[in-house]
TORFI-862656 format. One record per residue (C-alpha): residue number from 0; x, y, z. Coordinates in steps of 0.001 Angstrom, whole numbers. Layout:
residues N
    i        u        v        w
  NUM        X        Y        Z
...
***
This chain:
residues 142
    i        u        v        w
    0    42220   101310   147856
    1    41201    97776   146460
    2    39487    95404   148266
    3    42146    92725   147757
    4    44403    95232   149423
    5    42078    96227   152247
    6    42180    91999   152909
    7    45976    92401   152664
    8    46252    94817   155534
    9    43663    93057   157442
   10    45562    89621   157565
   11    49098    91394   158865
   12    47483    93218   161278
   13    45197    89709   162496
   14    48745    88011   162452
   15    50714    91011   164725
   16    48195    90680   166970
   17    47797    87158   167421
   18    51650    86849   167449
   19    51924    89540   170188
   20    48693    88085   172465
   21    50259    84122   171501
   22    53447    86649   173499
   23    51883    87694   176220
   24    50600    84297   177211
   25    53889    82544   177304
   26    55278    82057   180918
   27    58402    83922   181119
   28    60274    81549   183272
   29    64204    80504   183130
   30    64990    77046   180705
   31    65558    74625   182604
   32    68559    72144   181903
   33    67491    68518   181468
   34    70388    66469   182686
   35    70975    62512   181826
   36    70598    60070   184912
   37    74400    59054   184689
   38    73584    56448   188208
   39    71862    53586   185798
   40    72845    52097   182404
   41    70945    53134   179436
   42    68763    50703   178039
   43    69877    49457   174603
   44    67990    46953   172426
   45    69266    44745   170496
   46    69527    45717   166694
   47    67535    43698   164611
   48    68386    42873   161061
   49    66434    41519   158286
   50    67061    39407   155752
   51    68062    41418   152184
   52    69465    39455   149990
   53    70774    42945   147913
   54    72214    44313   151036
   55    74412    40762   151680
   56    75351    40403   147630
   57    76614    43775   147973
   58    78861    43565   151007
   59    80339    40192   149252
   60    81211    42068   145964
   61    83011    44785   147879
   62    84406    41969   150284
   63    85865    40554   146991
   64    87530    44015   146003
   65    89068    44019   149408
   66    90333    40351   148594
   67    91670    41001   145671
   68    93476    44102   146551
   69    95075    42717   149609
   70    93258    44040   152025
   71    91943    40901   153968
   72    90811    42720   157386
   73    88793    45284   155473
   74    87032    41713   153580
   75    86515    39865   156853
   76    84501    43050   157403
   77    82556    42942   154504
   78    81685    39445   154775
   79    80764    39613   158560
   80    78160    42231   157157
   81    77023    39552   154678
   82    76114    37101   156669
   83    74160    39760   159126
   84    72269    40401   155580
   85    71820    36527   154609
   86    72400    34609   157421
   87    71965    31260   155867
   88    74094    31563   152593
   89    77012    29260   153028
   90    78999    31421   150352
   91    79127    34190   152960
   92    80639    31878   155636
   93    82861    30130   153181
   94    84240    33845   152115
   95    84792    35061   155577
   96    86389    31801   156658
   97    89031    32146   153796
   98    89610    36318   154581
   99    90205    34739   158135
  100    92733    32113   157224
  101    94563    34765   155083
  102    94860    36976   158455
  103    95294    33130   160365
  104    92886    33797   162872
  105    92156    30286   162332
  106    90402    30164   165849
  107    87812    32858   164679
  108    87838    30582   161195
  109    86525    27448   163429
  110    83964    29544   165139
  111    82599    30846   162017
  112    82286    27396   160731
  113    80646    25945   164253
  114    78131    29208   163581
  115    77546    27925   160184
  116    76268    24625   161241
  117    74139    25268   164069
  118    72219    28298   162243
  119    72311    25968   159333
  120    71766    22590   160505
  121    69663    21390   157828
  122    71777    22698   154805
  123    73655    20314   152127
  124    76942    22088   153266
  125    77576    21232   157295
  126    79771    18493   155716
  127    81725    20655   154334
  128    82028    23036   157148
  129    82715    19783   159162
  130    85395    18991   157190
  131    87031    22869   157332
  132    86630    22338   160828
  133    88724    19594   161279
  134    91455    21534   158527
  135    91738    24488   160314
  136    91878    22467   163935
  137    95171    21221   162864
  138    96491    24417   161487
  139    96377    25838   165137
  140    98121    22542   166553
  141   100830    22628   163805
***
């Protein structure tokens, strides 16, 4: 018999043993189930999202697909996700706002613009958004 060999045997017979001792160690008690706390509310934080500007540009171009095909709930979607990705881009806000006055949920429209301006209160566009304000304020009175 080689030596290698001999070393062979040696190392399964080290590992039975130490598997069978690593055994006999082991407390043989019944599992216990772990059970939720169902009395209090489970503590959630809130989700935090950075800015990536790839993330936002490529919600918008699949926002646009949705646009284009028709689909203006499915683009509202994508441009909601947008804006969670670049939250100070008034392209996302102007996109979403026009998705929404396709589905005329000009009352979401407004707040979207109101959000707009006081993220963005320093931006060349709260005119704008002023001004789309006042627009879709009298599509809901007329």
């Amino acid at each position: 018999m080689s030596f290698g060999r001999i070393l062979y045997c040696c190392g399964i017979l080290l590992t039975l043993l130490t598997g069978a001792l690593a055994a006999q160690e082991r407390p043989r008690s019944k599992p216990v189930l772990i059970r939720e706390d169902r009395t209090s509310e489970p503590e959630t934080e809130p989700e935090i999202i950075y800015p990536d500007p790839v993330e936002a540009r490529r919600n918008l171009d699949v926002g646009d697909f949705y646009f284009k095909k028709g689909n203006f709930k499915a683009a509202a979607d994508r441009y909601r996700d947008a804006i969670k990705y670049g939250p100070t881009a008034a392209e996302h806000y102007s996109r979403l706002i026009r998705a929404l006055e396709k589905l005329e949920a000009f009352d979401e429209a407004v707040e979207v613009c109101r959000d707009y301006i006081d993220k963005n209160p320093e931006s060349k566009k709260v005119s704008e958004f002023e001004k789309k304000v006042l627009e879709l304020a009298g599509k809901i009175k007329g």
